[in-house]
N, C-alpha and C positions, 0 to 999 in steps of 0.2 A: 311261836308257830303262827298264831296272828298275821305276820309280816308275811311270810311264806304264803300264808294260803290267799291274803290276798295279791301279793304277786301271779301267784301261780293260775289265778281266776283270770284277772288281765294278760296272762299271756294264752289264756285258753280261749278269749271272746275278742281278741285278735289286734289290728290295728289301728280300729276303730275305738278301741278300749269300752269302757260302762260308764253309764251315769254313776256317781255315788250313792244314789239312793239304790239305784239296783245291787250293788256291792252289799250295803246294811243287809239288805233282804234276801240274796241268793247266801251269804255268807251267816247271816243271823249275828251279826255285830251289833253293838250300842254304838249310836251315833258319836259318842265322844273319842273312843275308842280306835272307833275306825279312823276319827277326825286325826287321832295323833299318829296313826300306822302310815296312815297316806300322805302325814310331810314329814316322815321319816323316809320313805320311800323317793320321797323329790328330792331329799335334803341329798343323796347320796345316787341320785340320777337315775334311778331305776323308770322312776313313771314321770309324768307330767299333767298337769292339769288342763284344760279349754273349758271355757264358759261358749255356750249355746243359747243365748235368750237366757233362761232362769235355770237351763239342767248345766250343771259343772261334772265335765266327763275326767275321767280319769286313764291314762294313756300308756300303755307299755313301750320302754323308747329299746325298740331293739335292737338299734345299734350297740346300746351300751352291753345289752344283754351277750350280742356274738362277741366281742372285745372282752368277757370276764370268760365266757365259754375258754375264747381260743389260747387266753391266759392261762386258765386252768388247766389245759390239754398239753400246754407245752411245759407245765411248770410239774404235772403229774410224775410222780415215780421218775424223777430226772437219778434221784441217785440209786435207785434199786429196779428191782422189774416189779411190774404189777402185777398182782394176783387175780384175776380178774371171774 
């Protein structure tokens, strides 16, 4: 769930994404913790990282984010109806 919430936090605080120390702190993570969720997250192209001077931001890349949407949408209840 970890991974989820903080995806879910970088798509909330938008294009500009968050420092990582802000993520530790609005999320209440352990720095190590968090250290291995967010290159899990790069590993598999959800976010990206930028260095700023000394803050290292963390980035939602939402391109990739609409390409798994619109995957989803078409791959949904292809063989039945949805119940919705």
């Amino acid at each position: 769930m970890t991974r989820l919430s903080i995806f879910r936090y970088l798509v909330k605080v938008g294009d500009e994404g968050a420092p990582v120390g802000q993520i530790q702190e609005e999320l209440d993570i352990p720095g190590s913790t968090l250290s291995h969720h967010i290159s899990r997250l790069i590993s598999v192209g959800l976010i990206k990282q930028v260095r700023d001077s000394r803050t290292l931001y963390c980035i939602p890349q939402f391109e990739v984010l609409d390409d798994l949407v619109d995957f989803l949408k078409s791959e949904c209840c292809t063989e039945a109806k949805c119940k919705q």
